[in-house]
C-alpha positions in Angstrom: 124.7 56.5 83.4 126.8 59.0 84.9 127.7 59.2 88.5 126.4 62.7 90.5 128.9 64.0 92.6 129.3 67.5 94.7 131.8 69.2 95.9 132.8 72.0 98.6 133.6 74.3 96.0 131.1 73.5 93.4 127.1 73.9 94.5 125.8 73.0 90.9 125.6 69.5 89.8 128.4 67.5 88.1 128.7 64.4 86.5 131.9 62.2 86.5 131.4 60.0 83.0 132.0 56.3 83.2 132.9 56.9 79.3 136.5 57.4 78.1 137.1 61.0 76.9 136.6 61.6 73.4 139.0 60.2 70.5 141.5 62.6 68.8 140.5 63.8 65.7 142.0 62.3 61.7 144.1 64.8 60.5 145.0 65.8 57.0 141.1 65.2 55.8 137.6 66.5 56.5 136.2 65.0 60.2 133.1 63.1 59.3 130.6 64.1 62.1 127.1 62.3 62.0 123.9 64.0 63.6 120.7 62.0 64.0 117.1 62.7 64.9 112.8 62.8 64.1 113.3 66.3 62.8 109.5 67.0 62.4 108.1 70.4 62.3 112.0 71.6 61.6 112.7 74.5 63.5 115.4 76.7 64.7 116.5 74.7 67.7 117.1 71.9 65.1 119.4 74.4 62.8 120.9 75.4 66.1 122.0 71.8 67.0 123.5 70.6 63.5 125.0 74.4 63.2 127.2 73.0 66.4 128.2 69.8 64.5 129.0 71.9 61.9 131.7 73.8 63.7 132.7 70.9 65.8 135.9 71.1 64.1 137.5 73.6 61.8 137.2 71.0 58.7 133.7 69.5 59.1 131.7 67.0 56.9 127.9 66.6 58.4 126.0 63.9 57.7 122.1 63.8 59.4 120.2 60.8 59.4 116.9 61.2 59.6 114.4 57.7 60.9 111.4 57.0 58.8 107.8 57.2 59.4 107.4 53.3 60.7 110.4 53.6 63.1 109.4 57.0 64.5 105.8 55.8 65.3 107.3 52.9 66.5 109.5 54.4 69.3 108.1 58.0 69.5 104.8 58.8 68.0 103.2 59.8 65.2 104.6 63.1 63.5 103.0 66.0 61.5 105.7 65.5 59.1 106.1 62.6 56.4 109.3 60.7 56.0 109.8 62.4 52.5 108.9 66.1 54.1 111.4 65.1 57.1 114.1 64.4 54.5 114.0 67.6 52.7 113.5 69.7 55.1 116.8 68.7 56.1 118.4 69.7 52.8 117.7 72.5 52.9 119.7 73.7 55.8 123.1 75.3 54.9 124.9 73.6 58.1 123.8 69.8 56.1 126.5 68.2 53.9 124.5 64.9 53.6 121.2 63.2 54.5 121.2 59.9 55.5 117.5 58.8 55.1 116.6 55.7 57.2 118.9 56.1 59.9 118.4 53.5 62.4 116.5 54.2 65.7 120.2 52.6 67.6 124.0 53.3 66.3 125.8 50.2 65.7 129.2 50.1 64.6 128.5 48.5 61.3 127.0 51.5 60.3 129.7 53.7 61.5 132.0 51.7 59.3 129.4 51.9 56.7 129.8 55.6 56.6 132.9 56.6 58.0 131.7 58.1 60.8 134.2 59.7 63.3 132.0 61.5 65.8 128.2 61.4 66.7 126.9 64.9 67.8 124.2 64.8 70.3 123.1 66.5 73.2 124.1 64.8 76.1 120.6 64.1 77.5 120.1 59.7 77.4 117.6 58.7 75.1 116.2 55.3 75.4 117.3 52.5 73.0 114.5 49.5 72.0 115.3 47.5 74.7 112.7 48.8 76.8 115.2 48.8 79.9 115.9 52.5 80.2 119.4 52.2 78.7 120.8 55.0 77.1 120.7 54.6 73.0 124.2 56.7 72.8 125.7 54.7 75.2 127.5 52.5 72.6 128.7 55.8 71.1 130.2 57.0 74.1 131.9 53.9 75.1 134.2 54.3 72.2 134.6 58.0 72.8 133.2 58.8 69.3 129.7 60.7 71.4 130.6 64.5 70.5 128.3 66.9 73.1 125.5 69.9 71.8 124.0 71.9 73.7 119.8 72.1 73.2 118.3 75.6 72.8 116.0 76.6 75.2 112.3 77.7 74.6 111.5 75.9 71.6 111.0 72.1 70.5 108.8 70.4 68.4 106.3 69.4 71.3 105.8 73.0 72.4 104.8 73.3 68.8 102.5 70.9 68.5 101.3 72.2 72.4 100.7 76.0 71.5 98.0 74.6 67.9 96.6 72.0 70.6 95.8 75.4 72.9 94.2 77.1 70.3 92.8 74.4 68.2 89.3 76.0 67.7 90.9 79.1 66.7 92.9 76.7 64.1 90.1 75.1 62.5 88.5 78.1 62.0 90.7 79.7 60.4 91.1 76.7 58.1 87.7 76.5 57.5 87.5 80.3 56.3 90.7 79.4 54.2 89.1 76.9 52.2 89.2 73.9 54.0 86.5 71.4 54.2 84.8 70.1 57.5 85.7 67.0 56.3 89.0 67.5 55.8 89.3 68.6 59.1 87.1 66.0 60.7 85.0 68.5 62.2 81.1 67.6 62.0 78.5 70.0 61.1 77.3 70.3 64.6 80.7 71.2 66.0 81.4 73.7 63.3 78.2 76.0 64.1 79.2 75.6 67.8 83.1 77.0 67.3 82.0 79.6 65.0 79.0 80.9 67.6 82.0 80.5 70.5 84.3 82.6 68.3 82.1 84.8 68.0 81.5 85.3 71.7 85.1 84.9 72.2 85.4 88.6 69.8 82.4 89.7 71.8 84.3 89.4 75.6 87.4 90.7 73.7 86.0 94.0 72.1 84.2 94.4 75.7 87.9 94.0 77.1 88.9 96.4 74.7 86.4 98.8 75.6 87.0 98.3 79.3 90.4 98.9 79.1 90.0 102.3 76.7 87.7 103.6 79.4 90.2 103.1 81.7 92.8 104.8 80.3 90.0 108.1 79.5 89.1 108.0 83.2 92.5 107.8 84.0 93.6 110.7 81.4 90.9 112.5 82.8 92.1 112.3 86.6 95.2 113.1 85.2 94.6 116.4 83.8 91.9 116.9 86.6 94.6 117.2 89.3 96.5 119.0 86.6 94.2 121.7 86.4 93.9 121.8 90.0 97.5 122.6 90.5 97.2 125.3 87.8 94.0 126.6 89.6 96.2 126.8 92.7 99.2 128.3 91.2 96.7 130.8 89.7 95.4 131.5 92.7 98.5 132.0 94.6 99.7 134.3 91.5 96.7 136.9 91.7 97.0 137.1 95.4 100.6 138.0 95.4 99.7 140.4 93.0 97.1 141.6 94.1 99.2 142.4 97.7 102.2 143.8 96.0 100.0 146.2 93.8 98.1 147.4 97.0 101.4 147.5 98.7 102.5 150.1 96.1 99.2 152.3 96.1 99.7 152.2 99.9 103.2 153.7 99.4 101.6 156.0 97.1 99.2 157.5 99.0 101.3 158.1 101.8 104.4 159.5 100.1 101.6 162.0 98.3 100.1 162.7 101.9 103.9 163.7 102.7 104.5 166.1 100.1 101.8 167.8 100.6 102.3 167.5 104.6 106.0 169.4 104.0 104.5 171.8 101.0 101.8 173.5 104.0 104.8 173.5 106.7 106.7 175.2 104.2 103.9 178.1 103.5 103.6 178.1 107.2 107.1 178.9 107.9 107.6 181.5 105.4 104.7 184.0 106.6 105.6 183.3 109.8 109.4 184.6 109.0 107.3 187.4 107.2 105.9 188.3 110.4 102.2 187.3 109.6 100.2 186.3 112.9 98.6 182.9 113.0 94.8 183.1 114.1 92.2 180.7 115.3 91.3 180.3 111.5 94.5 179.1 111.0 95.3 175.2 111.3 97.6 174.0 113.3 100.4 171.4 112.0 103.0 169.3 114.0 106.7 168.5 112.5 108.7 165.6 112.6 110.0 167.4 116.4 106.3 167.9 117.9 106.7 171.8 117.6 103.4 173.0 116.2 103.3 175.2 113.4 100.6 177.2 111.7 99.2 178.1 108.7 95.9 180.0 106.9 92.8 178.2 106.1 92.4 178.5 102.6 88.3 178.7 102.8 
């Protein structure tokens, strides 16, 4: 196994390999690279792996062996897939040159010969052999610096597959049923059918309630919304008339006064004429003050 060491410099882990580096690749022909695995359910991270093999080297010739259905149970578990379905899946991925059907659970190196194999591609993760002792079934590989590194994709494998239809397995036999598909086919009893369809049911119940819920959220919400909306308008509208209001009373106020004014100067005006005319000012006569406090008189016009 590699050896963990850490230094100053680096915080993350690395490993030191025991294994001698990898060999130098043939030149002057097509490097035979061999990829190996269960491939059931084939997904992308499968396609992802083999498309690394693929591009290991500029001049590339995959070759994917693929163990059968008694091995796989064997060492693994049973698969969704058949042997046969396993196998042609495979073919049909671009990145595949060759399947090898019945590849061996551990690499020897007569099969290597057998096939011409110059590099096995592999994540680096160990993988245990059929010893039962833990020991790494690449580690053969390795030693002769034929082991050639992928890198797995995250988020996706064929367990979290077969995890997410486990999850919603009642929601999976339904459908199944509704497709076509008999109870016994799916090993469901009678019983149990009439109790996942009445839960399903309740299931869309709770959810169209949800539904609801949330929709009168948002309505209570929208309404808030344009609540304080209006609100501010009312306030705006408010604030608008009175300023209006002010400045048009303002005016009239200006108005009156200057009107008041005009007619204040048109009687002083009268009054000092017939006075320069020599007219006397009686005690009919009102009695005006100027912008100096002199008073000044004039005729009452009754």
């Amino acid at each position: 196994m590699p050896e963990k060491i850490q230094g100053p410099e680096e915080p993350a882990k690395v490993y030191r390999s025991c294994h001698p580096p990898p060999n130098p690749p043939p030149i002057n022909r097509p490097v035979r690279v061999y990829a190996d695995g269960i491939y059931d359910l084939f997904h992308f991270g499968h396609a992802g792996s083999l498309e690394q093999a693929k591009k290991s080297f500029p001049n590339t010739y995959l070759l994917v062996g693929c163990c059968n259905d008694e091995i796989t149970h064997k060492y693994k578990g049973k698969t969704v897939m058949t042997e046969l379905e396993r196998y042609e899946s495979l073919r049909h991925c671009k990145w595949v040159d060759e399947v090898v059907p019945n590849a061996p659970w551990v690499l020897t190196k007569e099969f290597l010969d057998q096939h011409e194999i110059d590099y096995v591609a592999h994540d680096s993760l160990p993988y245990a052999d059929t010893s039962g002792a833990a020991n790494d079934v690449y580690d053969f590989v390795k030693s002769i610096g034929k082991f050639k590194e992928t890198k797995r994709t995250d988020g996706i494998s064929t367990s979290d597959i077969i995890m997410r239809i486990v999850k919603d397995y009642n929601q999976y036999v339904i459908r199944n049923l509704d497709r076509g598909y008999s109870r016994k086919e799916l090993g469901v009893s009678f019983v149990k059918e009439k109790r996942l369809r009445v839960n399903m049911k309740l299931q869309m119940i709770q959810e169209k309630v949800k539904e609801h819920q949330e929709k009168m959220r948002t309505v209570v919400k929208t309404a808030e919304m344009h609540r304080n909306e209006w609100v501010d308008n009312a306030d705006r509208w408010v604030a608008g008339f009175l300023e209006m209001f002010e400045e048009r009373c303002h005016k009239m106020g200006t108005a009156i006064r200057d009107r008041i004014q005009k007619r204040l100067k048109r009687e002083q005006a009268r009054v000092r004429v017939a006075t320069n005319n020599g007219r006397s000012i009686d005690d009919d006569q009102e009695v005006y003050y100027d912008d100096n406090g002199v008073e000044e008189y004039y005729e009452s016009s009754e």
